[in-house]
Structure formats: C-alpha cells, structure tokens
N, C-alpha and C positions, 0 to 999 in steps of 0.2 A: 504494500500500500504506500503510496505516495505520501512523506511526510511534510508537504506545507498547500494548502490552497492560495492560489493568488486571487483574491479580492479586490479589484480596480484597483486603487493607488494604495493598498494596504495588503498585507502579508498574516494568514493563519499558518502560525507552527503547530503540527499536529503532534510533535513528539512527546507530550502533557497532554494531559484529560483538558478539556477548554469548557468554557460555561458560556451558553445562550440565556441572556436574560430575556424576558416576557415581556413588550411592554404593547399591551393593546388599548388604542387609542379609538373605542368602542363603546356605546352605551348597555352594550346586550353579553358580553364575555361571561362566562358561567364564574368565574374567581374574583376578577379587575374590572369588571365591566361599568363605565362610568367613571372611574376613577381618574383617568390620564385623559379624557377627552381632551380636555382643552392643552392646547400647544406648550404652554405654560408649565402645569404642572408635569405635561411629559416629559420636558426634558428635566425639572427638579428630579425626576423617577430615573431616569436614563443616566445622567449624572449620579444619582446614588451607587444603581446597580455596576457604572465602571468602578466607581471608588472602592466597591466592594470587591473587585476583580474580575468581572465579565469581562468577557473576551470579545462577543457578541451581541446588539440587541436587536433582537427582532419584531420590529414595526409591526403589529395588525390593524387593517381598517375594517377587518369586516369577520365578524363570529363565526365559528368553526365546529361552537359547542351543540348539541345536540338538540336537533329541533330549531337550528339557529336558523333565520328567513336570509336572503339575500341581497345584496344593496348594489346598485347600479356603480358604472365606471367610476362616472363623475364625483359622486358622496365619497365613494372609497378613496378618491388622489386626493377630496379635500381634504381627507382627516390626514390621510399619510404622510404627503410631501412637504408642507411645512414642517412638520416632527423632523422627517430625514433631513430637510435641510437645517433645521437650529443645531440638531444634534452631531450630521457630520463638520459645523464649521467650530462647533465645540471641545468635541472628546475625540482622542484617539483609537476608539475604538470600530470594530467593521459593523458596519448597521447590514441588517438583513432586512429585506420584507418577505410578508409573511402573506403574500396572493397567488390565485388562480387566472388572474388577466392577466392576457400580454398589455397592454393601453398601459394597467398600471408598473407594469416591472417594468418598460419600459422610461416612462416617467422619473418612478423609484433609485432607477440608476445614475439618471441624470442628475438627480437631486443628491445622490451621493451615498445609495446603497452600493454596498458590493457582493450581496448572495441571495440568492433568493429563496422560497423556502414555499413550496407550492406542496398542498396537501390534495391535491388531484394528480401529482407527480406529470405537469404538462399533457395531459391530456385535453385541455380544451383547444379548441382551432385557432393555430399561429403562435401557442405556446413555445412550441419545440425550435422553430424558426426564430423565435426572437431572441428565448436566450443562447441561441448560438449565434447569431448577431453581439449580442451582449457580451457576450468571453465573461461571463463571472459563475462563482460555483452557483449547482443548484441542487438542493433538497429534493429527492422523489421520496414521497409519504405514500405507502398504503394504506388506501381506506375502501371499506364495502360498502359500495353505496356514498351517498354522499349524505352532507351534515342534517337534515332534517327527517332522513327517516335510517339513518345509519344505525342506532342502536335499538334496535324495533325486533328483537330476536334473531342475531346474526348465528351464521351458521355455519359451519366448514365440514367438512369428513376428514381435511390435514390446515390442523390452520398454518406449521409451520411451513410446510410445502406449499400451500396458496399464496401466502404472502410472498416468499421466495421465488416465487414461480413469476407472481406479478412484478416484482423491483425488476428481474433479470430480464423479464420484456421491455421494462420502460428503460432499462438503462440498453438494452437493443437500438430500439427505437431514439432514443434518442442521438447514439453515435452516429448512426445511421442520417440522421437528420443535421449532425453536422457541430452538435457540441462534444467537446476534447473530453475523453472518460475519466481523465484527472481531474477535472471540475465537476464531477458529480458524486452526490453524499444521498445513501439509500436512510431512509426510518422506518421500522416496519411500524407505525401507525399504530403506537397504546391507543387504546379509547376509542378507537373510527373505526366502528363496525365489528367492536368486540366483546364476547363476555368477560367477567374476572377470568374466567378458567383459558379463555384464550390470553388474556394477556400475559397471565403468569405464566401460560407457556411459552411465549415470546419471549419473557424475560430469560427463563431457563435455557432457552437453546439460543439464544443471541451469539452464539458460536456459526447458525447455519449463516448468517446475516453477515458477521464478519469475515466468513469465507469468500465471501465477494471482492474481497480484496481491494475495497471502497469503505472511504469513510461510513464511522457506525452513528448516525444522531439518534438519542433517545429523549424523547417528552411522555413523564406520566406523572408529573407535576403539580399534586392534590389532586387528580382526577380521582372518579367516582371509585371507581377498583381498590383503587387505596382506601377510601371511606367504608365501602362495603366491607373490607376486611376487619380494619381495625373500628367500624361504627363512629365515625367522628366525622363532624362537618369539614368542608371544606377549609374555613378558616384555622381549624386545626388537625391536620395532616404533612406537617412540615417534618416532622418525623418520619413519620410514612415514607414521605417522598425523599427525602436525603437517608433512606435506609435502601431503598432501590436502587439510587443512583450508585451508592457505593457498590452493591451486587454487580449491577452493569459495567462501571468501571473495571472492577475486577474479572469481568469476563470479556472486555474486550473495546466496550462500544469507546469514542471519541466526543461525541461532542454531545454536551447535556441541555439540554432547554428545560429552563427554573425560572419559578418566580420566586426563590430565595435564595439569595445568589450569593451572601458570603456565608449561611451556613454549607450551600453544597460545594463551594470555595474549601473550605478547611476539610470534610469529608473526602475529597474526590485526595485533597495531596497527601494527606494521610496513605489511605489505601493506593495512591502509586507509587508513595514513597516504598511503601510494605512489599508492593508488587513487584518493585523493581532492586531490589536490597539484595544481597549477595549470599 
C-alpha cells in the first residue's frame, strides 16, 4: 500500500493511524446536526478539532443519517464552500468533502478541499469523470441502498464478500474511468445498510478490506450499533466508539473518521505505539 496520499497543495502521510474529524455543517445530522450550521461556529469546531490533532476535516452539506431527505446542488455548495474556504485559508490541515455531486466536489476543490469522500463511492453520472479531472484522493463507501431506506432490514447471505465484492468493482471502474488507484481509499460503510451483527462482522475481518492493498477509512463514530450494544444515547458513546477504533487500528485500517478527535488522538498512538514496538 502506498504510504502518503497527495491532496492538492497538501501531503497525507499514511505511515501513523490519521484522524478524520466530522464536521457537518447541517441542520438534520443524526449527532451534530445544527450545531456548525452557520460558517462561524464551523470553523471555531474545525479549528478545535486540528488543535486536537486531526489530520482531516471533512465538510458535510447534506445528511447521510438514516431516513435522511435530500437537498438540491445549490443548498449543499451554500452550506459547504464558505466553510472550505474560511477553513483552508486558516488551518493546515486537508479539508475533505463529504458529497455525492460532481457540481459540488467540483466547486469543493476549488474552494480548497483536497479529498473527497463520496458514500455512493461515485456512482452517480459524471462522478467518476470529475474526480479524475480533479487528481485528488477519493473515499469509495459501501452502502445498501441509499440513506432513506438503507437501514429498513438489510440483508446479505456474505456481508463480508458483498461488500468486498462491491469496493473491488468500484475501484475497477473507477481506474478504468481514469482516476490513479493511489488516490483511492475503500470504507466498507459501518451503518449504511447494516445490522449490528453485520457490522461487527466488518469490524472482525477488516483484514479482507485491507487486503486490497488501498487505504482502510473506518467511521462508526456513536453510530447506532454502538448504542445498541452498550444501550446508551448517542451523546454518550464516546467510549464505544474510541474502543472500536483502537480494534480497527490494530487490525489494520488507516484513517478514522470521529467526532472526538483528541480522545481517539491519544487511543489510536497508544495502540500503534504497542503495535509497532519490538
């Protein structure tokens, strides 16, 4: 596996576990929603989350969470493109957006994203073309279904083979269509179109995932699965969720998407220190 993504004028070292922080600039986010809306408070958030050590932040304009409706081109670059821009002429960090438009990753980049992070993994028409126009990494996410009726009794006979089966298409297709396979980071999609029992199986063999020999992103970030297990709201699952991340860490994946960014900071260096120790 390739150890550094280049992201337009900025450089990911992959050889340390990295941190995505969350920052969705949404009124409907099943965790944040409302919170960052306005441009302002965004970057006070984005500004935290570098100070705490992200590596990462990745912009959303438009809900992903289950059941979530969908919002036109135009609403999504309002909410985004200001953010990317206060934020890339501030911090040194690589700003990601986190769409299924090409309109707006196009936009996103101009404005001074450098990744993209599509949870249809380019599927939609003129995705595939643009970001290989673009030259910056992109995230392909598996998801069954899409976000409003995705977690409606999902159902596999192998979920690990499904989902394996589906990245290895898209990262096909996507060479094929002209973006560089070093620019692409597969997720096999906690939460989108899963039970607990599939996700925990994901978690467990995240070996078949890293076999791909492509960057591993995992987000399961106070999701439901967490809740369901330990019975605890969303608001407290921070536990939960930096006890995952250290699993994943230690079996492989690379880049974590949190919305608690220095406690999975001090977790993730721990367990690579440990991992990586003589």
């Amino acid at each position: 596996m390739q150890r550094a993504l280049v992201c337009a004028d900025r450089t990911l070292d992959l050889s340390v576990p990295r941190i995505m922080g969350i920052l969705n600039v949404t009124p409907d986010s099943f965790f944040d929603g409302g919170l960052f809306i306005a441009k302002e408070k965004a970057v006070v958030q984005a500004r935290k989350m570098a100070n705490e050590g992200a590596d990462i932040v990745d912009v959303g304009g438009e809900s992903t969470r289950p059941g979530a409706q969908p919002v036109s081109v135009q609403e999504e670059m309002d909410r985004v493109l200001p953010v990317i821009e206060a934020i890339h002429r501030e911090l040194p960090v690589i700003i990601s957006v986190d769409t299924s438009k090409p309109e707006v990753m196009r936009e996103a980049v101009k404005a001074g994203a450098g990744m993209i992070n599509d949870v249809y993994a380019l599927r939609l028409p003129g995705a595939v073309s643009t970001v290989a126009d673009l030259n910056v990494p992109v995230c392909l996410m598996h998801m069954q279904g899409e976000p409003r009726t995705m977690q409606q009794n999902p159902q596999y006979s192998d979920v690990i083979q499904a989902v394996r089966k589906f990245l290895q298409e898209r990262i096909v297709e996507c060479v094929n269509g002209g973006i560089d396979r070093t620019q692409i980071i597969v997720d096999p999609g906690f939460g989108f179109g899963k039970s607990v029992q599939h996700n925990l199986a994901l978690v467990k063999n995240l070996a078949a995932f890293c076999a791909l020999e492509l960057p591993v992103l995992v987000g399961f970030s106070r999701k439901s699965s967490i809740g369901a297990i330990l019975e605890r709201p969303p608001d407290d699952r921070v536990f939960g969720s930096v006890s995952l991340a250290v699993i994943a860490c230690w079996l492989g994946a690379n880049i974590f998407r949190v919305h608690d960014v220095a406690a999975t900071v001090d977790a993730l260096k721990l367990c690579d220190a440990v991992k990586n120790s003589e």
